[in-house]
N, C-alpha and C positions, 0 to 999 in steps of 0.2 A: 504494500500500500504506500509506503514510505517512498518511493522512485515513481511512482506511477498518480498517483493522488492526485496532482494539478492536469493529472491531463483530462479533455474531455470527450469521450465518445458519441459518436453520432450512431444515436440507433438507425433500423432499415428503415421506420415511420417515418424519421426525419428525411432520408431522401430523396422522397421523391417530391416531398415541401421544397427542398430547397433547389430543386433542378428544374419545378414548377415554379418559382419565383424567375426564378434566373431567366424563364422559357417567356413568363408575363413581361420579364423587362425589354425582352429582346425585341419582344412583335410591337412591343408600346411605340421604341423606338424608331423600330421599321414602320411603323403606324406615320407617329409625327413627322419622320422623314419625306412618307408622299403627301401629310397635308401641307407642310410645308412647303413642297417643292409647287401645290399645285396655287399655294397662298405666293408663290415669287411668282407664278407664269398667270398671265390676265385670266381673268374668269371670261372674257369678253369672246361672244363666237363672232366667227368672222363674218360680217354681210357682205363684204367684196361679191359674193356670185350674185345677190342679191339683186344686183343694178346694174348687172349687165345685160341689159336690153337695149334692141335699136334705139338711134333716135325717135322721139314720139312714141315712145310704149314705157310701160312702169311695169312691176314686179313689188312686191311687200311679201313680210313673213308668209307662211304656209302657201304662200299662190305657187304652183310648180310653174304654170306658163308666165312669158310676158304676154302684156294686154295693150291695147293699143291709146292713149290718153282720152279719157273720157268727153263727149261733146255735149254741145248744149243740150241737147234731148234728152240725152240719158243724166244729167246733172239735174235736168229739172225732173222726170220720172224716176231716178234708181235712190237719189238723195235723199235722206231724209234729215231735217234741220233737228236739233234735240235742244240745245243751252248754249247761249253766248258764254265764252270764255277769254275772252280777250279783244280789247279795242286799242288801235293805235291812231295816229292823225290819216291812216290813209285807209286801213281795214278794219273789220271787225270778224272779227273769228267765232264760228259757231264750230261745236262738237256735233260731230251728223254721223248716220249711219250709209254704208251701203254694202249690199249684201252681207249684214249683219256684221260690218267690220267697220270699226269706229275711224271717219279720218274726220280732218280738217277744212273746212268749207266758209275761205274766206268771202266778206262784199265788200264794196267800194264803200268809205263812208260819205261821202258826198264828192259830189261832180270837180269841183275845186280839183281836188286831188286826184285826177282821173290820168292825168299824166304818167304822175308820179305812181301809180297803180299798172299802166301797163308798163311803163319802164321794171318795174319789178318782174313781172310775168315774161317780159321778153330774157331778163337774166335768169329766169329760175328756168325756161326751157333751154338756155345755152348752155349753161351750167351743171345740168345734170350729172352728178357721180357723187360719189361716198361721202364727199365733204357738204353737200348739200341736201335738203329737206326734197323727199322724190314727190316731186308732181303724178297726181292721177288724174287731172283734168281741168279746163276752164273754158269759161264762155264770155269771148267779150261781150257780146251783145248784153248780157246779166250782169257784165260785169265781178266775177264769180272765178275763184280759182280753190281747186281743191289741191289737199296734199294728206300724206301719211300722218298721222297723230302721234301725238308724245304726249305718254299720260303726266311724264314728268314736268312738261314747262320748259317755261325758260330756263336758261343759267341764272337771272335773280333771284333762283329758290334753290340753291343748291345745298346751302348749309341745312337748312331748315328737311329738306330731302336724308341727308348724310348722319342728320342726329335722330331719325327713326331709327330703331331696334332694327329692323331687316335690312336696313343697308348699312348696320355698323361694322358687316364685315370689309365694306371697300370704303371705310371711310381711311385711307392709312394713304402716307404720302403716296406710294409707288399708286395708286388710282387716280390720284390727283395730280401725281406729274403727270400721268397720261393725257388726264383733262386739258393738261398745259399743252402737251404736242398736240394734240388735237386742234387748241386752238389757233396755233403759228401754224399747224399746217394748214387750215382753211386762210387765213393771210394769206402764206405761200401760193397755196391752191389760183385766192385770187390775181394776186401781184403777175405769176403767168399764166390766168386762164387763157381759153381759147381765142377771147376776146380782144386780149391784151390785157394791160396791164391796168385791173380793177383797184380804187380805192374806198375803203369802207365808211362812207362819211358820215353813217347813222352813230356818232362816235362821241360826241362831243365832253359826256358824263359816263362814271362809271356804270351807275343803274342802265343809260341809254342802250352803252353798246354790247350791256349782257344782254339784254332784251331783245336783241339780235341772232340769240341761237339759242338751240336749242337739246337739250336733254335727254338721252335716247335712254328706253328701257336696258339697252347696251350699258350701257354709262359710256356713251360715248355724245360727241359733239355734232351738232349740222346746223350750218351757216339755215336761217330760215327767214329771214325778212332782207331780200336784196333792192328796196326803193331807190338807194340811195347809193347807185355804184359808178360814178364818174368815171371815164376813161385817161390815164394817163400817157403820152406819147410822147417820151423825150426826143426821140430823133426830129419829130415834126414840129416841137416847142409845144405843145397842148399839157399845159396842166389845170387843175382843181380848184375850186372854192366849196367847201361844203357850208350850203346854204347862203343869204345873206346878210347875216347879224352878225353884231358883234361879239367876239368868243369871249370868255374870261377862264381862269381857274390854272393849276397846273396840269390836270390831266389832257387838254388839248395842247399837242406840239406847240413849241415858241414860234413860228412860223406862222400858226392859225391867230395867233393875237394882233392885236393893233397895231403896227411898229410908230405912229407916228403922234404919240406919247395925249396925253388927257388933253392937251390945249387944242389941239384940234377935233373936233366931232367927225366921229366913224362915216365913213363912206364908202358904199361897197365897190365902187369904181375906183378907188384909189387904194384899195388893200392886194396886193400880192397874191399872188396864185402860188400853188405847191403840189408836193408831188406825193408818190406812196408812202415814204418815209415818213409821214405823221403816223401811219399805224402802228411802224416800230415802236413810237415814241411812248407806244399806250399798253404795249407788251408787258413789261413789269410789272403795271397797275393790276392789270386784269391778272397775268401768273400769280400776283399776291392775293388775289382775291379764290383765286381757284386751289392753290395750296394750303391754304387753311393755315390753322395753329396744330396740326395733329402732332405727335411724336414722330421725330427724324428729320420733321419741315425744315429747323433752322437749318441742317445739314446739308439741305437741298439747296436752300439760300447762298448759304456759304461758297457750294459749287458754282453757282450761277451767277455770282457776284458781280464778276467782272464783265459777261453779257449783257448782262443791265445794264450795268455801268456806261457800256457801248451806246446801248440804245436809247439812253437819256442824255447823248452828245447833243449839245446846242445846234452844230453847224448838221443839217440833214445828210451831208455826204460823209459823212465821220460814224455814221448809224450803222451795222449790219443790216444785209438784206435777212428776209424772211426766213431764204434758207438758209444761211448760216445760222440764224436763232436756234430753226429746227435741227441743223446736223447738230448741234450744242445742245439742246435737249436730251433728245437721242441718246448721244454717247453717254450724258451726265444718268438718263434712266438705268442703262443698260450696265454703268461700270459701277452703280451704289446699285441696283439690284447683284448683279456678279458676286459683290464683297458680301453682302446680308447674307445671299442664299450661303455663301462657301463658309462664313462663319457661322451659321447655325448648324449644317450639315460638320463642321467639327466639333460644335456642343455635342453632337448625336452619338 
C-alpha cells in the first residue's frame, strides 16, 4: 500500500466516460469549425442568374422563365393596388399584387414632375443588372412603373432592420462591409454604365441619398430611384449641377457650395458645374452610416482610413475613382475576413 497509495486507478466504468467526453469535444469542435466557416462565407445566394434576361424581359425569385416587361393592359388588368408605402417629390409607391407576388407599382405624383418621372424610367430600362431594382413593367400613358418589392425598404431603416432578433445574426461588420461594397459598387456601376458616365444627384443629405436604395431580403443593395442621373462627359466639356438651389452643409462636395462667399446672393447661372467626383466625396458619410458601431467596426475604420482620407480631398482630381474605393474595399473585406476565419480555426 505504502509504494502504491497515491496512485489512482481508472476503473472499466470510467472509460468509456472519458473516451465519450473526449469523443463530445471533438465533434463540438468539428461542429463550431463548419459554423464558423459558414459565419466567414456570406449567407447571401447569389441572384446573378436571376437577371439575366434579354433586354425588355425580367425574371424574380421562383419564376424559372424570363417574361417579357409588363404593358399597359396587363398593368391595368393583372395589378392589383393594396397600400401606399412611400411618397417622394416625383412618385408614390403603392404595395400591389400580381399573380399573387407582391411588387412595386409606382405613379407620377403630379404633372410638374413628369419629366423628371420619365427620365427615371428611361434609366431604370438602360440600367438593368444586379446593381439595380428589376423593372416588371410601365405604362407611360398611366404614367405607372412597376418593379420587384423589398419588404425591407430603404437603407434609412437599416439599423432599426439589424436590431431585430432575426437578423442579429448579420448584424457583425463582415455584413456590413458588404453593405459598403455594395454601395461603391452601384457608384462604380454608374460612373461606367452603358450610358456613360452617370452622377447620383439625389444626394444632397445623408437621409436623401439612402433613400435612394434599396434593401434586399438578400441583404444586399439596389440603386432604386434613378430621377436624378445627369450625364457627365469630360472629353466633350458637359458637366452637372444637381438641381438649382443653393447647397449648404458638409456632406455635399466643396464644389457643390457657393464659391463666391455670403456678399453676393446665389445665382444658378453663375455657380460652376462638376463632375462625378462629388459622389466620392459622400462615400465615407454613407460607409459610416452602413458600418454601424458593431464589434471589429473600429478595425475596419482603421483599415480604411487612409481611403477616406482620399476621398475627402478638396481638389476633385486628388479623389479616387469608384473603383479604386471598391478594389480597397474588397481587399480590406477579404484580408480581415482571411485573419478572423484563420484565427478562430487555431482556437479550434
Amino acid at each position: 500500500v505504502g509504494q502504491h497509495g497515491n496512485k489512482k486507478t481508472v476503473t472499466h466504468g470510467e472509460v468509456p466516460r472519458v473516451v465519450g467526453l473526449l469523443l463530445a469535444m471533438a465533434l463540438m469542435n468539428v461542429f463550431l469549425y463548419f459554423c464558423l466557416s459558414q459565419f466567414f462565407v456570406s449567407p447571401r445566394q447569389s441572384t446573378e442568374g436571376l437577371r439575366l434576361c434579354p433586354y425588355g424581359h425580367f425574371r424574380m425569385e421562383q419564376m424559372r422563365n424570363c417574361s417579357p416587361w409588363l404593358s399597359c393592359d396587363e398593368l391595368r388588368t393583372e395589378v392589383r393596388q393594396l397600400k401606399r408605402v412611400g411618397e417622394g417629390a416625383v412618385k408614390r409607391v403603392f404595395l400591389s399584387e400580381w399573380k399573387e407576388r407582391k411588387v412595386a407599382l409606382s405613379r407620377l405624383t403630379s404633372l410638374e414632375m413628369e419629366d423628371d418621372f420619365i427620365h427615371g424610367l428611361r434609366m431604370l430600362k438602360a440600367l438593368q443588372s444586379k446593381h439595380v431594382v428589376t423593372l416588371l413593367g410601365y405604362c407611360e400613358e398611366d404614367k405607372t412603373i412597376l418593379t420587384e418589392y423589398h419588404p425591407l425598404g430603404s437603407l434609412i431603416h437599416l439599423e432599426e432592420t439589424l436590431n431585430l432578433s432575426k437578423y442579429q445574426r448579420v448584424n457583425t461588420w463582415q455584413h456590413r462591409l458588404r453593405l459598403a461594397v455594395d454601395y461603391v459598387a452601384i457608384i462604380n456601376y454608374l460612373h461606367r454604365s452603358p450610358l456613360g458616365t452617370l452622377v447620383m444627384c439625389d444626394s444632397n443629405d445623408l437621409p436623401k441619398t439612402l433613400s435612394q436604395y434599396l434593401l434586399t431580403s438578400n441583404f444586399s443593395i439596389v440603386a432604386n430611384d434613378l430621377d436624378a442621373l445627369p450625364l457627365v462627359n469630360h472629353s466633350a466639356g458637359i458637366f452637372v449641377k444637381c438641381g438649382h438651389r443653393e447647397l449648404h452643409g458638409d456632406f455635399v462636395a466643396p464644389e457643390q457650395l457657393w464659391p463666391h462667399g455670403e456678399h453676393m446672393p446665389f445665382h444658378d447661372d453663375l455657380m460652376p458645374s462638376y463632375d462625378e467626383k462629388i459622389d466620392i466625396w459622400k462615400v465615407p458619410d454613407v460607409f459610416s452610416f452602413l458600418l454601424g458601431h458593431v464589434e471589429g467596426s473600429d478595425m475596419v475604420r482603421f483599415h480604411l482610413f487612409d481611403i477616406h482620407k482620399a476621398c475627402k480631398s478638396q481638389a476633385p482630381k486628388d479623389r479616387p475613382t469608384a473603383q479604386e474605393v471598391l478594389d480597397t474595399y474588397q481587399k480590406v473585406l477579404q484580408s480581415l475576413g482571411d485573419a478572423v476565419s484563420s484565427q478562430t480555426r487555431e482556437m479550434l
